[in-house]
N, C-alpha and C positions, 0 to 999 in steps of 0.2 A: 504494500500500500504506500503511495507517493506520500509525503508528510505534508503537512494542509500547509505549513508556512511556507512552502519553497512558493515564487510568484507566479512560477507557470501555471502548477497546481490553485494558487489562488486565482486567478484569470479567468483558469476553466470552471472553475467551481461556480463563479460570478456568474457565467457565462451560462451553465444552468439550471443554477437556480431563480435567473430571471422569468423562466419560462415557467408561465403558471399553467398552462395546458398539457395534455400529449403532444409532444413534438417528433418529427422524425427532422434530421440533421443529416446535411451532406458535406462530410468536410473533405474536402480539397487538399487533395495529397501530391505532391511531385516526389517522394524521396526523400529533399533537402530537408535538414536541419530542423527550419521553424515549422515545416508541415508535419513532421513526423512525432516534434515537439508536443504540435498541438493533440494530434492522434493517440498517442501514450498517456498523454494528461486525461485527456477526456474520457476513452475505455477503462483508465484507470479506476475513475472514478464509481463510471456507471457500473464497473464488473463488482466495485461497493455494494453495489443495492440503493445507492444514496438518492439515484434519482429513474425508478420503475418508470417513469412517466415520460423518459426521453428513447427515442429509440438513432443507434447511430450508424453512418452508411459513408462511405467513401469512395470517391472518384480521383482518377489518376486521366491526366491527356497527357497524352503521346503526340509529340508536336513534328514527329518524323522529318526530326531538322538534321541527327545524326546518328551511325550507327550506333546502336544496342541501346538506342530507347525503348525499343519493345522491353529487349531482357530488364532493363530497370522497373520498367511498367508493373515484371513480373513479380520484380522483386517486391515492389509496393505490397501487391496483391497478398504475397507471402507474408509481410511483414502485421498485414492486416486482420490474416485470417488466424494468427495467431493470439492479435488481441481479439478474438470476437467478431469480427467489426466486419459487416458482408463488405465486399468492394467491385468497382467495377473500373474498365477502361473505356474511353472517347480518344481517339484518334482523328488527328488532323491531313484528313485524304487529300491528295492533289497539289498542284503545282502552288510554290512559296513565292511568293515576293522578292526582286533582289533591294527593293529598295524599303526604309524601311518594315525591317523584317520586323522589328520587336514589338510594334506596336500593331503591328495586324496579328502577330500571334498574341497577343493580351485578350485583342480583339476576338480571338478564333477560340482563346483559350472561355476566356466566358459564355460565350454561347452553348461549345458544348456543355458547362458546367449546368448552364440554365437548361437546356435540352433533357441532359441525363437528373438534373432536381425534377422537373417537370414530369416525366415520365415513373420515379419512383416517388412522385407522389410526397417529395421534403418539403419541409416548411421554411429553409433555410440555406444555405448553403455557408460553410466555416471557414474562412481564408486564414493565414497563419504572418503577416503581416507585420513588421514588429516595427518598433521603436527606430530601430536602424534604416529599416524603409522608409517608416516617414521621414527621416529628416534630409536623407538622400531626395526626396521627393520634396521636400518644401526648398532646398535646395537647388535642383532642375526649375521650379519653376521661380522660383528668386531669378535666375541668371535670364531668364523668358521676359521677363515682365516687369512693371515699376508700382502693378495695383495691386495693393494689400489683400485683395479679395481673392487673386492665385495662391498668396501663402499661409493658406491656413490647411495646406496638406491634406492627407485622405480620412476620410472619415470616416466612425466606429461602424456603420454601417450604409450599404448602398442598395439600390433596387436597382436590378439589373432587368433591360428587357420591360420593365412595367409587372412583371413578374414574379419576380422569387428576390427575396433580401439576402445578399451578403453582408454575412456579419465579420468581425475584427475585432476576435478577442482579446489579440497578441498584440495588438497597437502599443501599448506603452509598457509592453517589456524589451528589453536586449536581447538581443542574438547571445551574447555570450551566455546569458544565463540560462537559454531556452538549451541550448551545446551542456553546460554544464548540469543541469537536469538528465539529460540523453547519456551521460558519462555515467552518474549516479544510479542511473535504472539498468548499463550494460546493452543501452542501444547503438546503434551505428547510423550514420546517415548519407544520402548518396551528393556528392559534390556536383555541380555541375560546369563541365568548363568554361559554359560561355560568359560563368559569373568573373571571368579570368581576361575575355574580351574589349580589349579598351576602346576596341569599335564602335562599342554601344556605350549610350551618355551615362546611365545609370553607373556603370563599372567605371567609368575616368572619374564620376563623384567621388563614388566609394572610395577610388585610389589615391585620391588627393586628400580623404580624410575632414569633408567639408562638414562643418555643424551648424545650420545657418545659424545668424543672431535672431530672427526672428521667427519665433515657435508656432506651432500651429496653435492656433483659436478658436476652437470649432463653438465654444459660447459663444462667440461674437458673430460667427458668422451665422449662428440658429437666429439668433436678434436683428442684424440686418436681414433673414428672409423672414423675419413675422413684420417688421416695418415693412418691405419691399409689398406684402403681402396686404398688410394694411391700405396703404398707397393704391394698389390697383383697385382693390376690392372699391374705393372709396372716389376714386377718380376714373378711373375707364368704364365705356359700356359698349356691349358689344353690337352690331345692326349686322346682322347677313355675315356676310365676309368682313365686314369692317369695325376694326376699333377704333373707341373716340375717347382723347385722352383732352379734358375737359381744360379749359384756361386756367382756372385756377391749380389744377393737375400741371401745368405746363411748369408754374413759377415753382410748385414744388420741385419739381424733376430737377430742375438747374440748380435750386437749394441743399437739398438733402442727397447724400451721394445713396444711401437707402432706394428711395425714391427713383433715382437714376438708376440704379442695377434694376429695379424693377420695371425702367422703361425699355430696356434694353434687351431685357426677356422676353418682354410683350412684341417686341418688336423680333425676335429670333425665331418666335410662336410665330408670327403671322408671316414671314418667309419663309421656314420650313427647314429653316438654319438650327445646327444642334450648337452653332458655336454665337455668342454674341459679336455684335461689332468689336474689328478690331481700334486700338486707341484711333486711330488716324480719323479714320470713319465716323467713329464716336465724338472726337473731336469736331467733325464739320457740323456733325446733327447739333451738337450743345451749342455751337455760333451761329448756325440758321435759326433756332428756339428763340434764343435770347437778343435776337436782332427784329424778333414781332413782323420781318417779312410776313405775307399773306401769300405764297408761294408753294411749291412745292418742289422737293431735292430727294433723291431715290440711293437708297446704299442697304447691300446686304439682303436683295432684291423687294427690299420694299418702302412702298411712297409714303414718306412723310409730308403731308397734304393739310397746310397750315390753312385755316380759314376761319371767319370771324366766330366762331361758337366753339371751336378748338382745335386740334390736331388727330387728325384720322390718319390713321394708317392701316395699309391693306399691300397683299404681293401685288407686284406691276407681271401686269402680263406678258412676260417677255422670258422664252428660254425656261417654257414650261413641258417637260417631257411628257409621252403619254406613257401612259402603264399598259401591257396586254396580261391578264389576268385570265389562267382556265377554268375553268367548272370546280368551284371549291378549293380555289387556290386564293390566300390572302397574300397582302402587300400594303405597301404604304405609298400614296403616290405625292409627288413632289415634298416628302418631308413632311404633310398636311393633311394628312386625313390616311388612317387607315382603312383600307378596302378589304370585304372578302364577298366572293361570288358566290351567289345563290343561285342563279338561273344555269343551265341544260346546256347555254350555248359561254364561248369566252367573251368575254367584255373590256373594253376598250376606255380607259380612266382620262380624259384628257379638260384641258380649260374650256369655258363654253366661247370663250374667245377664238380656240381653232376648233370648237369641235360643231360647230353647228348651234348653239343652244341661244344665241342670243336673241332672238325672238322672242324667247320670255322673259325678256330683262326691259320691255320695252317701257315699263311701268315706275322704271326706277331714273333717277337723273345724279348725276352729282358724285360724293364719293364712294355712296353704297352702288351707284350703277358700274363706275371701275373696281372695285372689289369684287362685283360679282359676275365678269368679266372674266376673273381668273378662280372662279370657284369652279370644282368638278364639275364634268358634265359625263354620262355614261352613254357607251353606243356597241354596239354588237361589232364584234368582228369584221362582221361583212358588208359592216355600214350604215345597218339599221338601226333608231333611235331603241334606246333601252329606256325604261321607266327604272327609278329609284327601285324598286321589288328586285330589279334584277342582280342587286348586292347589298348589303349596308356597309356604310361610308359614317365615318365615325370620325371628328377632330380628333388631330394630337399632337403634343407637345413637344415640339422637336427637342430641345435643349436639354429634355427629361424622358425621351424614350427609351434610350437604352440605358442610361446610367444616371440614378437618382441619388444623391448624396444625403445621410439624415436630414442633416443641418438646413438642406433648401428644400425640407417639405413642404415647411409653411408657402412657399412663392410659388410652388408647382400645384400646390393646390388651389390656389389663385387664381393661376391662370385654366387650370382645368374648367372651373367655374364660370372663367369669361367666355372660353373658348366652346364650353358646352358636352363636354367629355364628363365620362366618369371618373372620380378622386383616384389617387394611389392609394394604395392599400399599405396601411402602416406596418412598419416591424413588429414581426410575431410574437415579439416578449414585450411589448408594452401594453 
């Protein structure tokens, strides 16, 4: 039995006894060090009897970047079924990246995670993330960036996908002490060499031994997104395709930098952008605002369309892709609306701007009539008009589809709200 003081041990104990339900847990295992850390802590505990009510499950991807990733895979497996602990492999098939590689495999590596959670039916997924990650990580993005809102590093937990929450119990422990836990139980762990690669940014961090000076925040950053959250709720509304962010809304946005991340969100939701403006961009939007022009200036594909009762913004229709969708095949089309096909035949996702639809737009003038211009319009394959029956078509959140951070619930719920979508679903232990 692991002794309750060591901190890995207490992490995972934290970890669940937050959970006041039956839980089933997927943790995330490569081999290394901190995942195997985590895996030994946790089985430890449960093979206690301490907590009947969690049930634990483990996954391994196989990023087939180099030889005997399988055999390590296996060894995982072995390593798991020793502690109890069923496991399984997700492999990453087909041709890699030469350019960056590591962050399309982050990218490859969560989906399967969310895939193989989704399928056995977890309520969570356990990354093993430490202390050392973050600050390697608020680090990278210090060297990115000059906004405080980059460095407040990764957070205790994420929704991945809109989906299943990764949690981070290991956050504010050390590497060394998760190793020297592993020493004390007579485990071993698998190295990986690409942690040795100084090709990649992560690894010239680590090797330069950076600690940034300034630490992550994640209080601070939960408080600007309940303000930011505030702010919309309070100042935007939404018409058709278009939001109206009210004068009074205006002088706050340029006031309150709160206020301003949450126009900038609103604004990354109605392009279909997962990334907000960059500074430059951001820059010209805050000097066209507070210069009371009655104009309009387009960045980040969408129009910011100042006029005398406030500032509307909506995508301009320009360089809007169409989606071919089969019989039961879902999608997302331009970043703005999730689709999935109900009807017998394929269906064809495009703006009513190229697709034929504006005939019934003829009702509208002004900025709801260019918003909805570049709202969906559905049509058959072969050309034929579709009625709405033939899919549902569902807003969404770009900035928050696939990667949700605690800390910016409150803003994403927000905008759910504006946008007319259903909320995220909070983390499973609160």
């Amino acid at each position: 039995m692991a002794r309750a003081d060591n901190p890995v041990v207490e992490a995972a104990d934290r970890l669940l006894a937050s959970f006041k339900r039956p839980a089933r847990l997927l943790i995330a295992i490569s081999g290394g060090s901190d995942s195997t850390g985590l895996l030994v802590a946790l089985a430890t505990l449960c093979a206690a009897g301490r907590y009947p009510h969690i049930t634990l499950m483990a996954c391994t991807v196989d990023h087939a970047l180099r030889a005997g990733s399988a055999g390590e895979a296996s060894a995982v497996a072995a390593l798991c079924a020793r502690h109890g602990v069923a496991h399984l492999t997700r492999r990453w098939e087909g041709p890699k990246p030469a350019a960056g590689l590591q962050a399309a495999a982050r990218a490859r590596r969560y989906a399967l995670l969310v895939d193989a959670a989704v399928q056995a039916g977890a309520d969570a997924i356990l990354a093993a993330h430490t202390r050392d990650d973050q600050n390697e990580t608020v680090a990278m993005r210090a060297a990115r960036t000059g906004e405080g809102v980059g460095l407040s590093g990764m957070a205790d937990a994420v929704l991945l996908e809109g989906a299943v929450w990764l949690l981070r119990p290991l956050l504010g422990i050390d590497r060394a002490a998760i190793r020297a836990f592993l020493d004390a139980h007579g485990e071993g762990w698998i190295d990986d060499p690409s942690n040795l690669n100084r090709r990649f940014e992560r690894v010239r961090i680590r090797a330069e031994g950076v600690v940034p000076a300034l630490q992550p925040a994640p209080g601070e950053r939960l408080v600007l997104a309940k303000r930011a959250a505030d702010f919309l709720a309070a100042a935007v509304r939404r018409d058709g395709s278009c939001f109206t962010l009210s004068l009074a809304g205006i002088a706050v946005a340029l006031s309150e930098p709160a206020a301003w991340r949450g126009l900038l969100l609103l604004a990354a939701t109605a392009g279909g952008r997962v990334h907000v403006l960059e500074a430059r961009s951001a820059g010209r939007l805050k000097t066209f605002l507070a210069s009371g022009t009655l104009s309009r200036m387009t960045a980040g594909r969408v129009v910011f369309d100042r006029r005398r009762d406030g500032l509307h913004l909506y995508r301009e229709c320009r360089g809007i892709a169409p989606l071919l969708l089969r019989p039961g095949e879902a999608g997302v089309w331009d970043g703005r609306y999730r689709v999935v096909v109900r009807a017998e035949r394929a269906v064809v996702v495009c703006a009513c701007c190229e697709g034929g639809g504006e005939g019934a737009l003829a009702h509208l003038h002004g900025p709801a009539l260019r918003a909805a211009r570049a709202a969906p319009c559905l049509r058959f394959e072969d050309g034929g008009a579709a009625t709405r029956t033939a899919a549902d078509v569902e807003p969404a959140i770009a900035p928050y589809a696939y990667f949700l951070p605690r800390f910016d619930l409150p803003v994403a719920q927000a905008l759910a709200d504006l946008a007319g979508c259903p909320r995220f679903p909070p983390p499973p232990n609160e």
